[in-house]
N, C-alpha and C positions, 0 to 999 in steps of 0.2 A: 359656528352653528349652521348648519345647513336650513335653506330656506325657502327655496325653490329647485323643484325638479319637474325637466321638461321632457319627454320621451317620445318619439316619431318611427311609428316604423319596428318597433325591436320585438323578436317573436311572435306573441300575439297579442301587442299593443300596438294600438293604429296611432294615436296622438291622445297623452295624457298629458297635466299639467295639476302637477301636487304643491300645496302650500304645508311647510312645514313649521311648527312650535315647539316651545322646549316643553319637559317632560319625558312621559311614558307613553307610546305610544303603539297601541297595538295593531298588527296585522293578521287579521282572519279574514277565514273563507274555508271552501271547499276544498276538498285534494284536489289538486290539478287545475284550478281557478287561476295561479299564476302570482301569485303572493312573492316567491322566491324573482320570478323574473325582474318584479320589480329592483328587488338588491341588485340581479343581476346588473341593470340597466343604469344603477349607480356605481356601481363597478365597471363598468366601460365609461364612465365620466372619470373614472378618479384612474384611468391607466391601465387596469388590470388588460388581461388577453381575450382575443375578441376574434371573433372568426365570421367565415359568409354566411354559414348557417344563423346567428343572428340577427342575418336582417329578415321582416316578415316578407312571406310569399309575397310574391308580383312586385316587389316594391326596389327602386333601384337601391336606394343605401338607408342605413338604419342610424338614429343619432339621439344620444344623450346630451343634455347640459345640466349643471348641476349650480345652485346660485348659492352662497357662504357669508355669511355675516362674520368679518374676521375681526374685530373690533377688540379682540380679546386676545390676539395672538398675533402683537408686534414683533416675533423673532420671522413668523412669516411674512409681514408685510415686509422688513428689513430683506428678507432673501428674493420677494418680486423689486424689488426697487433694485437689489443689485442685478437682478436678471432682467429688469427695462422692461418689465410684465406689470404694472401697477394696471389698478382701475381705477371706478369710481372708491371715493374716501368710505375703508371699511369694506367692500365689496370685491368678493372674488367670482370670476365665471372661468367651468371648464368646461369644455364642448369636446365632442369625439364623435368623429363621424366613421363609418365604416359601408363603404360598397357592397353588392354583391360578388364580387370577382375578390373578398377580400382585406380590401387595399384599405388600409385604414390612415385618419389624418388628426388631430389633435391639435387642441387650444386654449390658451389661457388670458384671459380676458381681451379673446377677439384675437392676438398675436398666436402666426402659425409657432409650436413646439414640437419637440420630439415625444413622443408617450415616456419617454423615460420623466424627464421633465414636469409631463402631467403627474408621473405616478410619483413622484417627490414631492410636491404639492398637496397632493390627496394623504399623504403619511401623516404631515400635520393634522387632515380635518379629519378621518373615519377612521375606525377602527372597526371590521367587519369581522363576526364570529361567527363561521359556517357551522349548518346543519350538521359537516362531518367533521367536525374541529377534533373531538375526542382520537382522532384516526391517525391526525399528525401529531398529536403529544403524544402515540404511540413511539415516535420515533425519538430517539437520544438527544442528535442536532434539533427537533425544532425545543425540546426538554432544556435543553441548556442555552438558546435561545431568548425562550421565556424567561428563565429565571435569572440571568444576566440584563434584558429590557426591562423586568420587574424592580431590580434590585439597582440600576443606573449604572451598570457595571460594560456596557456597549465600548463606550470609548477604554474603558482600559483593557478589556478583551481585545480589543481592535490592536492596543501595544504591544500585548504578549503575542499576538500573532504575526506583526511587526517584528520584534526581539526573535523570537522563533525563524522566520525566514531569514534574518540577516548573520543569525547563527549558524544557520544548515549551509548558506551560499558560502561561507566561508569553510564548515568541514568540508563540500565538494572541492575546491580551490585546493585545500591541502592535498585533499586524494588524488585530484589531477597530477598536482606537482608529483607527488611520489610516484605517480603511475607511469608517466609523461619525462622526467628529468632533465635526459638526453634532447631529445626534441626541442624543449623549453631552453636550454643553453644553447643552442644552436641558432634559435631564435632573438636569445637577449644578446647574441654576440652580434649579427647582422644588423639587429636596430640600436645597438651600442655606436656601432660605425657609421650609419644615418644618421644620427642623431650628432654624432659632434660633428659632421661633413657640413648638413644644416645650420649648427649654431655654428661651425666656423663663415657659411656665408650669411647668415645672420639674417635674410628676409625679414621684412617689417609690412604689417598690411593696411594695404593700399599704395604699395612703393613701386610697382611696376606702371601703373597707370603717370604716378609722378611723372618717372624716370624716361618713359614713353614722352611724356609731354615736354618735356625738359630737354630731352633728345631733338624735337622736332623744334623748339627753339631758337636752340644754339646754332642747328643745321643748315637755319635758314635764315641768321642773322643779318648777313647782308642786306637779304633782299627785305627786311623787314625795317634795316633803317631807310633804306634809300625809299621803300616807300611811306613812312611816317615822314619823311625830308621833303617829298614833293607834295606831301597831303596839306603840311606846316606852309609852305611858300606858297602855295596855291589861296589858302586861306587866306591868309595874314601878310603873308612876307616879301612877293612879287610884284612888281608891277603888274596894275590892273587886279591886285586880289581881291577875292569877292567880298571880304572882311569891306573893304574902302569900297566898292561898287555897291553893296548894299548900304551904307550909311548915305552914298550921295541918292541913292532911292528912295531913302527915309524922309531925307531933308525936301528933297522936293513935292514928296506927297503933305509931307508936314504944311509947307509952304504955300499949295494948294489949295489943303484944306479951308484955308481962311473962306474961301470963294465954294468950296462942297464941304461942308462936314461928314459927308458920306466916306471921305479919303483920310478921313481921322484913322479909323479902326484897320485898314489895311499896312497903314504907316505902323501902328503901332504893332502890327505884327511880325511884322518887317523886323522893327526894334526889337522883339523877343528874339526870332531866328537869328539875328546878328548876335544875340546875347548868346546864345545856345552856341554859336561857330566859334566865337572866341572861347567861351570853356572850351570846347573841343579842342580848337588849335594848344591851349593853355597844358591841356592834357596831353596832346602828341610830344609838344616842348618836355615834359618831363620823362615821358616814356624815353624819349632823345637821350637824356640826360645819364637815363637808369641801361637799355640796353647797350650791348658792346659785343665785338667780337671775340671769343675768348676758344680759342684751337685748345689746349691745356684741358679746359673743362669740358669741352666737346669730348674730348678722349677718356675722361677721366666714366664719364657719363653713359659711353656707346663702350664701354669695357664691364661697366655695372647689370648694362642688361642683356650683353654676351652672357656674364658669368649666372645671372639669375636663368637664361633660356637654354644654358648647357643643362641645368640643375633641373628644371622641369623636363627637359625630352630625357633627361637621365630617371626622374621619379615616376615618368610619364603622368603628368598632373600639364591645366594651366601654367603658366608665370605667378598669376597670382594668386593662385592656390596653397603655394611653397610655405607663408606662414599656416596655416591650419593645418596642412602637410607635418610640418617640424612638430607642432601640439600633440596631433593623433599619435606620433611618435614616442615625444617625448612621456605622455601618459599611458602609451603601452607598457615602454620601458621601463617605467616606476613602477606599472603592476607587476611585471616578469620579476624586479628584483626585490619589490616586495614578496612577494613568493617563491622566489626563490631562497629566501632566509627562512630555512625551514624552521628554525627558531620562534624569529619574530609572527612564521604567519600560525606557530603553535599560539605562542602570545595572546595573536588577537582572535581566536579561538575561542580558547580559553575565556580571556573576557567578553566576547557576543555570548558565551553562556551562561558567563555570573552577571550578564544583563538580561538573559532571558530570566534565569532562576528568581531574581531577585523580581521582577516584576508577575511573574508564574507565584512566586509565594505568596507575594499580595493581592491578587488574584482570589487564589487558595479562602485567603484568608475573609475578601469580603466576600463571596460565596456560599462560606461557611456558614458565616453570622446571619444573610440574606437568607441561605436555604432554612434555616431551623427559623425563620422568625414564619415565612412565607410556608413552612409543615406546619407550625403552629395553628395560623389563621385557617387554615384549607381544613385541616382536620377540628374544628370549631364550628366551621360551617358546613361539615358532613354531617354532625351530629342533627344542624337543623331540616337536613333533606332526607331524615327516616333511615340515617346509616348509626344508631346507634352504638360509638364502642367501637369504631372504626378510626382507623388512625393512616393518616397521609406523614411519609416524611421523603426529602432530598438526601440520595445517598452520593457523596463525593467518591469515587470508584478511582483510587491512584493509578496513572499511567505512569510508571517507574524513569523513560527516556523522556516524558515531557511529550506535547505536539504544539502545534498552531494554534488549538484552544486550550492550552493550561495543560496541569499537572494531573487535573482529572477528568473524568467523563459522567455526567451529569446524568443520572436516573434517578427518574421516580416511583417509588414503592408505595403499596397499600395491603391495609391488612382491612378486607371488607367486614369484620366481624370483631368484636373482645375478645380480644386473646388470640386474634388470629396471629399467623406468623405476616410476619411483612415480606410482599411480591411485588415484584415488578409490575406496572402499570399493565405494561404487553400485555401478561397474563392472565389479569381479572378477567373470569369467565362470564357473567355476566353484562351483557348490553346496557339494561337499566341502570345497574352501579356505575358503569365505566360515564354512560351521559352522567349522572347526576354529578359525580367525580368533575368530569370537566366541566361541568357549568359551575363549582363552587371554584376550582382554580381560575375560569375566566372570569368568573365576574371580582372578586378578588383583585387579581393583576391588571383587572381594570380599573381600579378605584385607582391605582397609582400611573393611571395613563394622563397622559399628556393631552390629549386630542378631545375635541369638546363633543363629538358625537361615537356613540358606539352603538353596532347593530348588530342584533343578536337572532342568524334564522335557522327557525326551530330546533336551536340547541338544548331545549325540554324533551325532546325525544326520549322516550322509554321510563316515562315519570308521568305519576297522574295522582290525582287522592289528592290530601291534604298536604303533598310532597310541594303540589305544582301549587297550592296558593303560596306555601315557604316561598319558592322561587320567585311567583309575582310581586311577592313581597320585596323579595331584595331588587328585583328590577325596578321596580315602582321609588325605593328607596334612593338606588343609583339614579334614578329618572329627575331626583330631586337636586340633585348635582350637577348630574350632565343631561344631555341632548339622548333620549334612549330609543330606539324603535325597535322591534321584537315581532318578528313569523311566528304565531303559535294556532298550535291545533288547539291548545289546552281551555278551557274557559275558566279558569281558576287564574290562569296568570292572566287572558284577556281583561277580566274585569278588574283587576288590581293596577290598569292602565291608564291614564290622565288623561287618553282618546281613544278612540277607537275607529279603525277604519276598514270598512267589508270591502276583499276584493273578489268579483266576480268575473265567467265570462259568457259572451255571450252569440249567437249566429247571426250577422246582419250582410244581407246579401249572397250570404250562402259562405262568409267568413266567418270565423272564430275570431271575435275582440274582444278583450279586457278592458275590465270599468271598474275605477274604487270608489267607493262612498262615502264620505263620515259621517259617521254614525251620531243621531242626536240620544238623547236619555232614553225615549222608546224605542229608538232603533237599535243600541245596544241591550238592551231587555232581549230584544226578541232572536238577536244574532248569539248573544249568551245562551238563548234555550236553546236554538238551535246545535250549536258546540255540546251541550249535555246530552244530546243523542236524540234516536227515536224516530220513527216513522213521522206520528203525527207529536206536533208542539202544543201540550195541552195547557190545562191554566197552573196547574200544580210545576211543571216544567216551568212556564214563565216565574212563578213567585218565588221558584230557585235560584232564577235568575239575576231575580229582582236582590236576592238577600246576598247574592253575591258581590253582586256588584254595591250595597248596602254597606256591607263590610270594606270593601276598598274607599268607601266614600267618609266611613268613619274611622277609617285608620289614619285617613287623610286630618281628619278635624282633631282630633284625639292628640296628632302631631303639632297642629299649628297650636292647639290651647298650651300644650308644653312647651 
């Protein structure tokens, strides 16, 4: 639930700071007051696209934060804990700043993010319903969109569109082969011949650097015992070794000491570095033991990394490049003759389609069931917003070859009238039906949202009368569920709201700033006459006001007694 919002700078907000509760919560004002900037300015907290014209005049950068009570939505604290974004216990913060040159920067509880990042975070908490919402459910994709996130059908949309491209990459592959043939065997015959060239010199990785070292050696074996032979004799094994000179050093500082105790500690360090030379000597003695001359293997060795450095100035790669060299090769060649069995790459064809179809039909199938349950409800709820005899349904429209989203293409029809014929969404000629239309499909597909707050600005558009309390009403209802906040001009769904809040603006300093209020019980009184129109606000206007807001307050009681 969202719980604080902090605002600096953005339009024509100088510095706000809104506390937010759960419920219904309305936003009025004046045309042009700045009500919408508001969502704006939580919309550049949660990711959306932001540009320099949003920061206010004179001011260098413009910035949102937005504070969430997440206490209720462990799947998202689980996704900031694997992305090392935690907060405080239950609490999220997103901040977004944006320059004037611009440049914008984004964060998640204090840690810089990418806005992509912000804006996968913010999916979990808001769900924003624009003014012009009805305009994209114009369109097919965002139509089939909806009714696949309505119906949970995302992730397996997501597989038939999967199944579908790994389908297509494979009919391309055939068509290559057949187009291509000559070329493509000319090609598997040359990397046929690299490839056993390689596995006959067999490269292994990390075998040059070995072989290198291995090389140097054996090379220089001599000189490597004769000097472990004089390091052992010097130590340990010579007359006058330091091994015996350092022990009669020990002994007489030991000896000493009786007469300074001060010559204790040096003695005794003495004693460790003699301990420390003999492991050393002890060490050379077996290196003694273990290296040897050996001509035979020197040859065997400086022949290995001949035959590997002909092999790379032949591939022109490093030395030790030669094994991932042989790899690239060798899975070239598997793909060339995998495709080259015109056969087998029919085969697998064939089946990436009876893997697409089979998952395209179940698709199909939950769609089906989803769209008539999701016709049903929508046209139930038209009836309540003065569309009497009006019928909404989902038409499944077969795509005969299949695509990336299924077997069909997803529109919505309406008949505005009983008995009308059923039309396409597009073409409902009127404004007012087309809002009321989309306000009873979102608020609907919201009740089966996930996300604990949903904002609704001035999706009442082109609705007023006893239409626009129906709507208060069901917002007021959903309000009793979720987190609601609502832009209305309307005073019919204002007062049907569990707060109310006036935004105005206003000139200080010869600036334009924005200020919101919350409204107490006479303050909303008198912001309700105000919304009923009229030059002057008389007393008859106020007692409308009053009764309106009367009614929301006993729909309210009317609820908690049942």
């Amino acid at each position: 639930m969202l719980v604080h919002l902090s605002i600096r700078d953005f339009a024509i907000v100088d510095r706000l700071e809104l506390e937010f509760g759960p419920g219904f919560t309305a936003l009025t004002g004046e045309t042009g007051a700045g009500k919408s900037i508001l969502i704006d300015a939580l919309a550049l907290a949660l990711g959306e696209r932001a540009d320099a014209g949003s920061v206010r005049s004179g001011c260098e950068r413009a910035e949102g934060v937005a504070e969430f009570d997440i206490a209720a939505l462990p799947a998202l604290q689980e996704w900031l804990r694997e992305a090392e974004l935690e907060g405080d216990e239950d609490r999220l913060l997103l901040r977004r700043v944006i320059d004037k040159g611009g440049r914008s920067r984004a964060f998640i509880n204090g840690t810089p993010v990418t806005v992509q990042q912000l804006a996968a975070a913010g999916a979990w908490l808001i769900d924003i319903h624009g003014q012009h919402a009805h305009q994209s459910l114009l369109r097919s994709e965002a139509q089939r969109t909806l009714l696949d996130k309505h119906a949970g059908l995302s992730e397996l949309a997501e597989q038939v569109a999967q199944a579908y491209r790994a389908w297509q990459r494979l009919v391309r592959m055939r068509a290559e082969y057949e187009a291509d043939a000559a070329a493509r065997e000319a090609e598997r015959e040359q990397l046929r011949w690299q490839v056993e060239d390689l596995q006959k010199l067999a490269p292994q990785p990390g075998e040059w650097d070995s072989v290198q070292s291995e090389q140097s050696r054996l090379a220089h074996a001599a000189s490597l015992i004769e000097g472990a032979r004089v390091a052992v004799d010097a130590l340990s094994e010579a007359d006058g070794a330091i091994d015996a000179q350092l022990a009669a050093i020990a002994s007489k500082l030991r000896a000493l000491s009786h007469y300074d105790p001060a010559l204790a500690e040096p003695a005794a360090l003495i004693d460790g570095a003699q301990a420390q030379l003999q492991e050393a000597a002890s060490d050379l003695r077996r290196y003694l033991d273990r290296v040897e001359l050996d001509p035979e293997r020197l040859a065997t060795v400086e022949a290995r990394m001949e035959a590997l450095h002909d092999a790379a100035r032949k591939y022109r790669v490093p030395p030790e490049q030669l094994p991932a060299l042989r790899e690239r090769l060798e899975a070239r060649l598997a793909e060339l003759d995998a495709v080259a069995d015109a056969e087998g790459l029919r085969a697998q064809e064939e089946a990436a389609a009876a893997a697409y179809r089979k998952a395209a039909e179940r698709l199909t199938a939950e769609r089906a069931s989803a769209a008539a349950k999701l016709a049903r409800e929508v046209t139930a709820a038209m009836q309540e917003l003065a569309m009497k005899g009006a019928r909404f349904d989902i038409a499944l429209k077969p795509v005969p070859e299949g695509s990336s989203h299924g077997n069909e293409q997803i529109e919505f029809l309406v008949a505005a009238n009983a008995g009308g014929e059923l039309r396409p969404l597009a073409k409902v000629a009127s404004g007012g039906e087309l809002s009321r239309i989309s306000l009873a499909i979102q608020v609907i597909t919201s009740k089966a949202a996930a996300v604990p707050t949903l904002i609704f600005d001035e999706v009442d558009a082109g609705i007023g009368g006893g239409v626009a309390e129906v709507v208060g009403r069901k917002l007021r209802t959903l309000g009793e569920e979720r987190q609601v906040l609502c832009v209305t001009h309307l005073p019919q769904v204002a007062a049907q709201a569990h707060r109310q809040w006036s935004v105005s603006k206003h000139a200080v300093n010869g600036t334009t700033v924005n200020r919101v209020t919350v409204l107490d019980d006479a303050g909303r009184v008198e912001e309700i006459a105000r919304m009923l129109g009229g030059i002057e606000i008389t007393a008859t206007t106020r007692k409308h006001a009053a009764e309106l807001l009367q009614r929301g307050a006993a729909r309210k009681a009317s609820k908690a007694k049942a």
